[in-house]
C-alpha positions as CSV (number, residue, x, y, z in Angstrom):
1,X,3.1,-6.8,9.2
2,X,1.7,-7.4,12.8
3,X,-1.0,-5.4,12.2
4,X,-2.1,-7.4,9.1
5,X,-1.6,-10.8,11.1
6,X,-3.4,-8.8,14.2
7,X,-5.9,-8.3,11.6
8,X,-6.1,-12.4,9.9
9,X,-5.9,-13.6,13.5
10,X,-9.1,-11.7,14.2
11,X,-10.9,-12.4,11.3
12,X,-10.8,-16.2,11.7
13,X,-11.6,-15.6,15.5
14,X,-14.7,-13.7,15.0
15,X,-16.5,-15.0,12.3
16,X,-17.7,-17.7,14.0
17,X,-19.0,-15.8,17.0
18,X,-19.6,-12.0,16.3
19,X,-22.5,-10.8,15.6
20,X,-23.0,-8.7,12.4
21,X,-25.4,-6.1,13.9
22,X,-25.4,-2.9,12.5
23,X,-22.4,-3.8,9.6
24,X,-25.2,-2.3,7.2
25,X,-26.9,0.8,6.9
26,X,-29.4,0.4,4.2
27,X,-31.2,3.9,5.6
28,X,-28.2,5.5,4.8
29,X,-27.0,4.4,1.8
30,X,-30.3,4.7,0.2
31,X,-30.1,8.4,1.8
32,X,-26.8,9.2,-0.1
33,X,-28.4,7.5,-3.7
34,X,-31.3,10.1,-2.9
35,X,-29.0,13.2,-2.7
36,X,-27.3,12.2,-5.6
37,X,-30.5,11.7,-7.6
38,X,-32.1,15.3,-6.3
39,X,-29.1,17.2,-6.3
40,X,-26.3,16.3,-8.2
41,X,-27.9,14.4,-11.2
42,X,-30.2,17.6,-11.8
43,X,-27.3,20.3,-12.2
44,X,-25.2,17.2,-14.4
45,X,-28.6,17.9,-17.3
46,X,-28.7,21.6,-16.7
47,X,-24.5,21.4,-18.0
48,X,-24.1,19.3,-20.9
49,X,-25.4,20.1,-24.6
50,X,-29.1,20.1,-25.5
51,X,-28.1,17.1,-27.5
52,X,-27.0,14.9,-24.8
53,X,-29.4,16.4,-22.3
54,X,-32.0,14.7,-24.5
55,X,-30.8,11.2,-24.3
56,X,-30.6,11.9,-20.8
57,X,-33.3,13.7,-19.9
58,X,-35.9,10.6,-19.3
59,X,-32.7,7.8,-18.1
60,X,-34.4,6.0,-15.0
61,X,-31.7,5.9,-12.1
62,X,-32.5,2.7,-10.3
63,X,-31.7,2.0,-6.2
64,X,-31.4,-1.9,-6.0
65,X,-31.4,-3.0,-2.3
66,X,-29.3,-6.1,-2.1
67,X,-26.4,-6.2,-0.6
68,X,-25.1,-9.3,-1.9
69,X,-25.0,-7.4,-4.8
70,X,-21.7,-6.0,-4.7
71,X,-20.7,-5.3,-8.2
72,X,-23.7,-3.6,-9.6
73,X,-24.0,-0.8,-11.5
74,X,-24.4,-1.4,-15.0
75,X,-27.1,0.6,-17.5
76,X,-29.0,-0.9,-19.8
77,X,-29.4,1.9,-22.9
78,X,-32.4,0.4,-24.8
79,X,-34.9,0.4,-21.7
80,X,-33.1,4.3,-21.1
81,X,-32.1,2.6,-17.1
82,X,-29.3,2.9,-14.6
83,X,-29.1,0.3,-11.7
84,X,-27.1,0.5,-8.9
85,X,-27.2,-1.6,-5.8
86,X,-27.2,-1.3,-2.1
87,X,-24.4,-3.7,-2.2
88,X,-22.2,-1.5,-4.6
89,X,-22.6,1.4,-2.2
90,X,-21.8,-0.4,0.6
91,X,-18.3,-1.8,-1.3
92,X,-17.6,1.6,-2.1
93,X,-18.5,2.9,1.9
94,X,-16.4,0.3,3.1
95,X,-13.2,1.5,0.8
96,X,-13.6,4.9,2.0
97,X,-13.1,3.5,5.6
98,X,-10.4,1.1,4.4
99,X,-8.2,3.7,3.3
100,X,-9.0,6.1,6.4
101,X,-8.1,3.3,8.5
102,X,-5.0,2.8,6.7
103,X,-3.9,5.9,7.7
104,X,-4.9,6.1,11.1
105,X,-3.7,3.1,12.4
106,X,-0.8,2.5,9.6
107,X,-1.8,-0.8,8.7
108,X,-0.4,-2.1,5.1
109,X,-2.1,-4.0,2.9
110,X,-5.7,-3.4,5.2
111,X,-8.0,-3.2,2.8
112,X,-6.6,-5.6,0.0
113,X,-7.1,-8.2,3.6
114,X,-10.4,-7.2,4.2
115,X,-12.0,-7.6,0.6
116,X,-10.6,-10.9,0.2
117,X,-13.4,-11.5,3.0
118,X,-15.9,-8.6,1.7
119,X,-16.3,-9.7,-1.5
120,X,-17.1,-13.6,-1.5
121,X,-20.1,-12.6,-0.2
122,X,-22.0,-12.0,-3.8
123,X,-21.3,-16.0,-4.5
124,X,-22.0,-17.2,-1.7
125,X,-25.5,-19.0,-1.6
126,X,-25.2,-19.5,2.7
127,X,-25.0,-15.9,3.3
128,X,-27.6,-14.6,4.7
129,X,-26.2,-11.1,6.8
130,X,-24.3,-8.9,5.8
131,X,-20.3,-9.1,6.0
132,X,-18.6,-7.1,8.9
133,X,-17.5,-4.1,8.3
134,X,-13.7,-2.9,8.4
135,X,-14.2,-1.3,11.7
136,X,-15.6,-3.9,13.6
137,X,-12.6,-6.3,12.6
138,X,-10.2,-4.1,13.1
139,X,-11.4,-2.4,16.2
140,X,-12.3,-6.1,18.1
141,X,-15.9,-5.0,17.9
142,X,-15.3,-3.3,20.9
143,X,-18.3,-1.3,20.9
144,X,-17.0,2.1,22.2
145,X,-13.9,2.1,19.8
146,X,-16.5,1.7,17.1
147,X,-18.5,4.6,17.7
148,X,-15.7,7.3,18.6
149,X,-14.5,5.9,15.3
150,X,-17.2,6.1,13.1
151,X,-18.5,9.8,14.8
152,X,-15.3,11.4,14.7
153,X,-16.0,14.8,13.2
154,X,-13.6,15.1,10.9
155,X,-13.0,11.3,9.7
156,X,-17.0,11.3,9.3
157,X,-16.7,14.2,7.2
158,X,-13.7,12.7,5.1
159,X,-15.8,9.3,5.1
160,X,-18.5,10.6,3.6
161,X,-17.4,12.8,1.2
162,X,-15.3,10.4,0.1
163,X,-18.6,7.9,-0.5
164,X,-20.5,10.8,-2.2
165,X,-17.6,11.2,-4.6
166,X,-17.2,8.0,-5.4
167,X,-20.9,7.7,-6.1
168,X,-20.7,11.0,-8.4
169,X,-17.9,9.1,-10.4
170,X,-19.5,5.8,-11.3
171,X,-23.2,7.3,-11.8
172,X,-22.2,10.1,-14.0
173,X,-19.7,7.1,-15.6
174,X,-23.0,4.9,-16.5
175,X,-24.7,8.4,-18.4
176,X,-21.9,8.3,-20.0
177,X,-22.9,5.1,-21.5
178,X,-26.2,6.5,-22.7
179,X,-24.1,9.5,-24.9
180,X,-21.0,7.5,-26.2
181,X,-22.8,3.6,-26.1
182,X,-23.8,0.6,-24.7
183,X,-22.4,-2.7,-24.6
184,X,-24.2,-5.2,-27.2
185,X,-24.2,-8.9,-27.8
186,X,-21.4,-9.8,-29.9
187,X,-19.1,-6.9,-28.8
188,X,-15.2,-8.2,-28.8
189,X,-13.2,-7.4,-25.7
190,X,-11.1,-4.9,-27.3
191,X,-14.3,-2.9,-28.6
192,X,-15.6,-3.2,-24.8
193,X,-12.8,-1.5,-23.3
194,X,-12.6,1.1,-25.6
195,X,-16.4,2.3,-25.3
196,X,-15.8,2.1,-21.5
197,X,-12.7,4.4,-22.0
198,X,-15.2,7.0,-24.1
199,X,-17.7,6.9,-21.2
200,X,-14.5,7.8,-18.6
201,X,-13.6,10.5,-20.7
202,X,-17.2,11.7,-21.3
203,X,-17.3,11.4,-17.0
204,X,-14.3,13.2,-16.1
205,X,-15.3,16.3,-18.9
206,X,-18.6,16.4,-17.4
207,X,-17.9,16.5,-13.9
208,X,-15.4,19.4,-14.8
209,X,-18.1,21.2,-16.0
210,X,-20.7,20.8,-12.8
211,X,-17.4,21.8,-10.6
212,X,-16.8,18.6,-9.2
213,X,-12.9,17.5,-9.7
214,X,-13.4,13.9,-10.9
215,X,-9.7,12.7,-8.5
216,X,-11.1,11.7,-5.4
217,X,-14.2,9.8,-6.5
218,X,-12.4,7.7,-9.5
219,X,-9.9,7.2,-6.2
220,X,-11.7,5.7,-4.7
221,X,-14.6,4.1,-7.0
222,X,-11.3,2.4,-8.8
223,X,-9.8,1.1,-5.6
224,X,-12.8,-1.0,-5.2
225,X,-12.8,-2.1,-8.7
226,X,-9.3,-3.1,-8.5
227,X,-10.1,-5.1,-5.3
228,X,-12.4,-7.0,-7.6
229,X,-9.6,-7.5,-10.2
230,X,-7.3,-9.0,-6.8
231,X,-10.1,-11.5,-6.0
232,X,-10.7,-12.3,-9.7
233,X,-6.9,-12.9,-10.0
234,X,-7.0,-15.1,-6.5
235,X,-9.5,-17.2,-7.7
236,X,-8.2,-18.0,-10.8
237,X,-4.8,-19.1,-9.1
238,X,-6.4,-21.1,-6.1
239,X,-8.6,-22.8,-9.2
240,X,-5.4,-23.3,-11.7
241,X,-5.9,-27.2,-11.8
242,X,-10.3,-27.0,-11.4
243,X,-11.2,-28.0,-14.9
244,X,-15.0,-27.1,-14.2
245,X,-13.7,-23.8,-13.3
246,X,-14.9,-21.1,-15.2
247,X,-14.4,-16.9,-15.4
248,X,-16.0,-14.6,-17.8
249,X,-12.8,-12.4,-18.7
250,X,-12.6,-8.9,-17.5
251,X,-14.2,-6.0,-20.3
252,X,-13.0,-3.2,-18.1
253,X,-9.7,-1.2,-18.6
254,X,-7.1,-1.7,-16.2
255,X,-8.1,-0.1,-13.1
256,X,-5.0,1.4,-12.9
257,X,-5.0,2.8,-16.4
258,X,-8.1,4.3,-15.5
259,X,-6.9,5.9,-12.6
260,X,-4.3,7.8,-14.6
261,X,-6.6,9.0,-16.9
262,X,-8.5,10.7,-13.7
263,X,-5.0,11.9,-12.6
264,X,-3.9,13.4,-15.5
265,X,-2.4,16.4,-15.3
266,X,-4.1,17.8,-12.0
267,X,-1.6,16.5,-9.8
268,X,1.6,17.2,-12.0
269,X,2.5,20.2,-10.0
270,X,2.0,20.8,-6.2
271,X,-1.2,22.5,-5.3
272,X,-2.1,25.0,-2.6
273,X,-5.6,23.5,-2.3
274,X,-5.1,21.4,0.8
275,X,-8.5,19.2,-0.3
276,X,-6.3,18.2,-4.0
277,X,-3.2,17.7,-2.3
278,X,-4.9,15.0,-0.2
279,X,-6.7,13.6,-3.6
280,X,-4.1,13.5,-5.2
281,X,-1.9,11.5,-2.5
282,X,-4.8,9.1,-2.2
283,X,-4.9,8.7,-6.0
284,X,-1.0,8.6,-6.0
285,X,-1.1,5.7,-3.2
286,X,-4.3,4.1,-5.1
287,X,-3.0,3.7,-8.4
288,X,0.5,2.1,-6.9
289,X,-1.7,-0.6,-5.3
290,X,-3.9,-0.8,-8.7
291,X,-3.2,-3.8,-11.5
């Protein structure tokens, strides 16, 4: 608890005079969106069925750099596109190092702090920088803490492959869209949810197919959706008595229903992998944060 009041303490201190130098890394972000697109997205069409490697074949993937844009990545079947933004991948970047901070410095309740402040950004017409990151609040922007942080070795390495993952998951989740449907005009909640169901299942089949264990991106990828379900929730509380407040309702599945559909039945016995055992403790962790 001392370190989330360290943390609130901080955050109203430094927002005023910090600087937000280097709290974005468009370079490399746009650098992980390429790898995806020349590496991963290629062996995804050489898997699946001839059928489904034809509506897929000429999809558009499309890098969006904003990075107020922290909610997007959406498809759009009829022009045969998938977007996804700078923003996105910096939300999902910025989880990755959330929950490795958690860990490190055994700080409760870090990351659900931190996106409270993260988030606002996408409505908020003043903004002009990007937010912070997680580091730099945390850490006192002590320069020096920051880098031995950020080039450790082996948090790097979890870091990344944690951001690549995630990317993996929500990508191959908006193909999915182009094999089991899109969303239309007119479309009832209910019927929303369940096509965005088919295109999870349709992600985590696929994925199993290319070799790559669906856990630790839909980990984290869902962590950041629920975040958005927290500040969704927040909002509508601090505005209970606003009668000009207005918010579209949610057409997702529970985040936390998603994420047990990821878990399924990997993670029912112990493994001797040491790389699942940790995805599956994140996702164990994850999902008992989750609404």
């Amino acid at each position: 608890m001392a370190q989330v009041t360290r943390f609130l303490i901080l955050l109203a201190a430094l927002l005023i005079s910090a600087p937000k130098a280097d709290a974005y890394d468009s370079a490399y972000l746009k650098e992980v969106f390429d790898r995806y697109k020349s590496h991963v997205h290629p062996a995804i069409l050489n898997a699946i069925n001839s059928s489904a490697r034809n509506k897929l074949k000429n999809v558009e993937l499309v890098y969006i750099e904003n990075y107020k844009l922290v909610t997007l990545a959406a498809t759009d079947v009829d022009k045969g596109e998938i977007y996804i933004s700078s923003g996105f991948l910096n939300g999902l970047y910025q989880t990755a190092d959330c929950l490795l901070l958690e860990g490190t410095f055994k700080v409760d309740d870090l990351c659900d702090n931190y996106f409270d402040f993260f988030l606002p950004v996408s409505i908020d017409p003043d903004e002009t920088t990007p937010p912070f990151t997680v580091a730099q609040i945390l850490l006192n922007f002590d320069d020096t803490k920051i880098t031995e942080w950020t080039q450790h070795e082996a948090t790097d390495k979890a870091r990344k492959r944690m951001l690549f993952a995630a990317l993996i998951n929500v990508m191959t989740h908006e193909m999915g869209h182009h094999i089991v449907g899109g969303i239309t005009p007119g479309m009832t909640v209910p019927q929303v949810k369940a096509i965005e169901s088919k295109a999870d299942d349709w992600t985590y089949s696929t994925l199993s197919q290319i070799g790559q264990p669906p856990l630790l991106g839909a980990a984290v990828s869902l962590f950041y959706v629920a975040q958005w379900e927290h500040y969704r929730a927040r909002l509508a509380a601090e505005n209970a008595g606003n009668p000009d407040f207005r918010q579209l309702p949610s057409i997702h599945p529970r985040p936390g229903d998603r994420a047990r559909k990821a878990f399924g039945t990997t993670c029912d016995e112990e493994s001797s992998e040491p790389a699942l055992a940790r995805a599956c403790d994140l996702m164990r962790r994850t999902i008992a944060r989750m609404p």
